[in-house]
BAVO-695460 format. One record per residue (C-alpha): x, y, z; residue in one letter. Coordinates in pm, whole numbers, plus 32768, in hexadecimal, padded with zeros to 4 digits. Layout:
REM BAVO-695460
XYZA;...
***
This chain:
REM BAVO-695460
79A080388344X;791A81BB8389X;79CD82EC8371X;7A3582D184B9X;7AB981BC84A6X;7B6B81B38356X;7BF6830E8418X;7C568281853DX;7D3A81518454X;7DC78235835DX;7E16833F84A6X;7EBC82088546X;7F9F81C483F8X;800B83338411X;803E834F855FX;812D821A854FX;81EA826C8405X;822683E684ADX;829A8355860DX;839282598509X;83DA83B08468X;844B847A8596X;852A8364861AX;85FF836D84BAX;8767840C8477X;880584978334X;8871833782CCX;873D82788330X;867F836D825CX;8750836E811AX;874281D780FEX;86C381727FAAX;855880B57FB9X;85737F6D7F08X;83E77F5F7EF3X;840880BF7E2DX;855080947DBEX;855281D97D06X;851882997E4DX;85BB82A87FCAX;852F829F8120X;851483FA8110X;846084197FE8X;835882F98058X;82E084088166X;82BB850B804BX;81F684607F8CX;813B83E880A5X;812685938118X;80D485E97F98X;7FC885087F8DX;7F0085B380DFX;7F5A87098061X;7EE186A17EF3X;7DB086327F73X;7D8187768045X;7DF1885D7F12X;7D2287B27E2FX;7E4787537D5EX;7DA285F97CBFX;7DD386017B38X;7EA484CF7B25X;7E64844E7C7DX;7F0A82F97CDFX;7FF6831F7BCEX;816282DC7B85X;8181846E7B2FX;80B084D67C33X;8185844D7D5AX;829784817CD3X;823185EE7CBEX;81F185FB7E26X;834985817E5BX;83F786697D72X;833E87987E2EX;840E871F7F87X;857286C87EE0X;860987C37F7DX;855B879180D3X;85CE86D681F4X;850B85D582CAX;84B9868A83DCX;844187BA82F5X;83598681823DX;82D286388387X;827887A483F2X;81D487AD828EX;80F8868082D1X;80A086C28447X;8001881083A7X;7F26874582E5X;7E83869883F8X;7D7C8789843DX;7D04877882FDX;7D0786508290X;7C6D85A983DCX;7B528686837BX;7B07865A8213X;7B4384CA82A0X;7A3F84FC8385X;794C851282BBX;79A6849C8169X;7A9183598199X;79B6825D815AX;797F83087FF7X;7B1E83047F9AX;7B8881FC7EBEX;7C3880D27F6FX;7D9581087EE8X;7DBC82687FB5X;7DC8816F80DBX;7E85802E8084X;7F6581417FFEX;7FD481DE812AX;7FC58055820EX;80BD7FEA80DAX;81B7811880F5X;81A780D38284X;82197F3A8221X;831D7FD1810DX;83C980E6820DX;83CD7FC38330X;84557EC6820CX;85667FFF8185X;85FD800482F8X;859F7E8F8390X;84BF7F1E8482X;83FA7E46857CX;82B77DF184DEX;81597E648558X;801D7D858571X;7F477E9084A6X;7E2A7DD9839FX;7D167ED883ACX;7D3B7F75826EX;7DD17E5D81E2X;7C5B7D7E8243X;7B947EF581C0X;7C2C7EE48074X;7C487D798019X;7AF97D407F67X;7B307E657EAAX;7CB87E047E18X;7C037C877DF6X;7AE57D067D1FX;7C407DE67C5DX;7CE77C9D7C4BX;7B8B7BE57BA4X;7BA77CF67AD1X;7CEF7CAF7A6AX;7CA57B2A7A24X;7B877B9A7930X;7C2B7C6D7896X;7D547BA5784EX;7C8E7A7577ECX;7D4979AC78DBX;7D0A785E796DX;7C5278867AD1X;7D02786B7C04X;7C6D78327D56X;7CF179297E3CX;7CFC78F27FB1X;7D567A14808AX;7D6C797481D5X;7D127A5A8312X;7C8A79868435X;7B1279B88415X;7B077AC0831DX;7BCE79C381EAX;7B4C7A28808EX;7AFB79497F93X;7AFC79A87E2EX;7B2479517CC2X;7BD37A1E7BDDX;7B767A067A8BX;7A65794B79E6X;7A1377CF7A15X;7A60769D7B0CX;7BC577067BA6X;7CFC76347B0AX;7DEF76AB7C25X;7DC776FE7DAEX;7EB278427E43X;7E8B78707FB9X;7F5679598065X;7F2D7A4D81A4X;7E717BA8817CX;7FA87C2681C4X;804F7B8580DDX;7F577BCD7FFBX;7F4A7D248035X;80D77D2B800AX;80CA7C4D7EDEX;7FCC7D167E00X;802E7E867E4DX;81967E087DA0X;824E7D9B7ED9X;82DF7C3A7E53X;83CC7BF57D3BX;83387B227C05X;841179EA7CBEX;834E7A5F7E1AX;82137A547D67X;824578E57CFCX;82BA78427DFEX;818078E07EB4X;808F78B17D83X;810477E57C9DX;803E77877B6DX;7F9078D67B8DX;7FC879E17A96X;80757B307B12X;7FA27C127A5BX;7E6A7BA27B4EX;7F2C7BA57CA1X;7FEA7CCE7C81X;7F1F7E2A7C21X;80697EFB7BCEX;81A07E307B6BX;82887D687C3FX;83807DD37CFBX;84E37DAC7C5CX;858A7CEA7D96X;85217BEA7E71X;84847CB47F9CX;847A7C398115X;83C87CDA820FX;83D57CE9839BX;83327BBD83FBX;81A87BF884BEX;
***
């Protein structure tokens, strides 16, 4: 994908999680996440703000970590939604044109980040599900090769993993060696799966044989999570 297009996705993403946003009361916006359990819906779209304004302020020592968002979070507390969303619309300019030119050159997780916020804010209220896999499909090969990784590193028995997506299904091996154990799943589901969206007893009914610590990149989530169904 170019920068145009990798805009034109990630735009889309925003555009939908602000228009969920907007349509939000009080009550819908205080719910607790169980994806980030330590966090509400609210606080999903300021991390989601902090992270454009972050980028825009240059604020990056510590980037994509567990102090770092919360940070951004912290900064809003005392903000309510709508004030979030006035925040983040103010971003837009910028953003769109440091995007513009320099998207293709951001690390993957900046997008699967704000697509898996989008899934956990729909999954928070049981929103109606959206038929969205472009970042998801720009960003697999790169959370594969972080899963290989993983396997190596681990020393764990390969597993053949099958992310299945019509004509576009991936094939690989993690770890080193002739497979001992097939995992096939859904891009979305493996998008959902690896970014810490499934309970350990989610990720072995899905997967099982296959060792955690090469599926999932952060940690499991600590209840079974369902999502609106695509």
């Amino acid at each position: 994908m170019d920068n145009a297009a990798l805009l034109a996705a990630y735009g889309e993403v925003r555009s939908r999680c602000m228009e969920i946003g907007r349509s939000l009361t009080a009550e819908q916006a205080a719910t607790v996440a169980p994806c980030c359990p330590a966090w509400t819906v609210k606080d999903l779209f300021a991390h989601m703000v902090g992270v454009a304004v972050d980028m825009i302020e240059g604020n990056l020592e510590g980037v994509a970590t567990e102090p770092w968002a919360d940070a951004q979070v912290a900064r809003r507390v005392d903000d309510d939604l709508p004030t979030i969303l006035e925040e983040w619309e103010g971003t837009v300019e910028q953003i769109d044109a440091f995007l513009s030119k320099l998207a293709d050159r951001i690390p993957p997780p900046f997008f699967i980040d704000a697509w898996t916020h989008e899934w956990d804010v729909r999954q928070a209220l049981g929103l109606a599900a959206v038929p969205d896999l472009v970042l998801p499909r720009y960003v697999r090969d790169a959370i594969v090769e972080r899963n290989q990784q993983l396997a190596v590193e681990h020393g764990l028995a390969p597993t053949r993993l099958v992310i299945e997506d019509g004509d576009h299904s991936t094939d690989a091996v993690l770890g080193v060696g002739e497979p001992e154990a097939v995992v096939a799943m859904t891009i979305f589901e493996y998008m959902r799966l690896t970014m810490g969206r499934r309970s350990q007893e989610q990720i072995s009914a899905i997967a099982p044989g296959a060792a955690t610590d090469v599926l999932v990149i952060w940690s499991p989530a600590v209840r079974d999570i369902v999502d609106p169904v695509l």
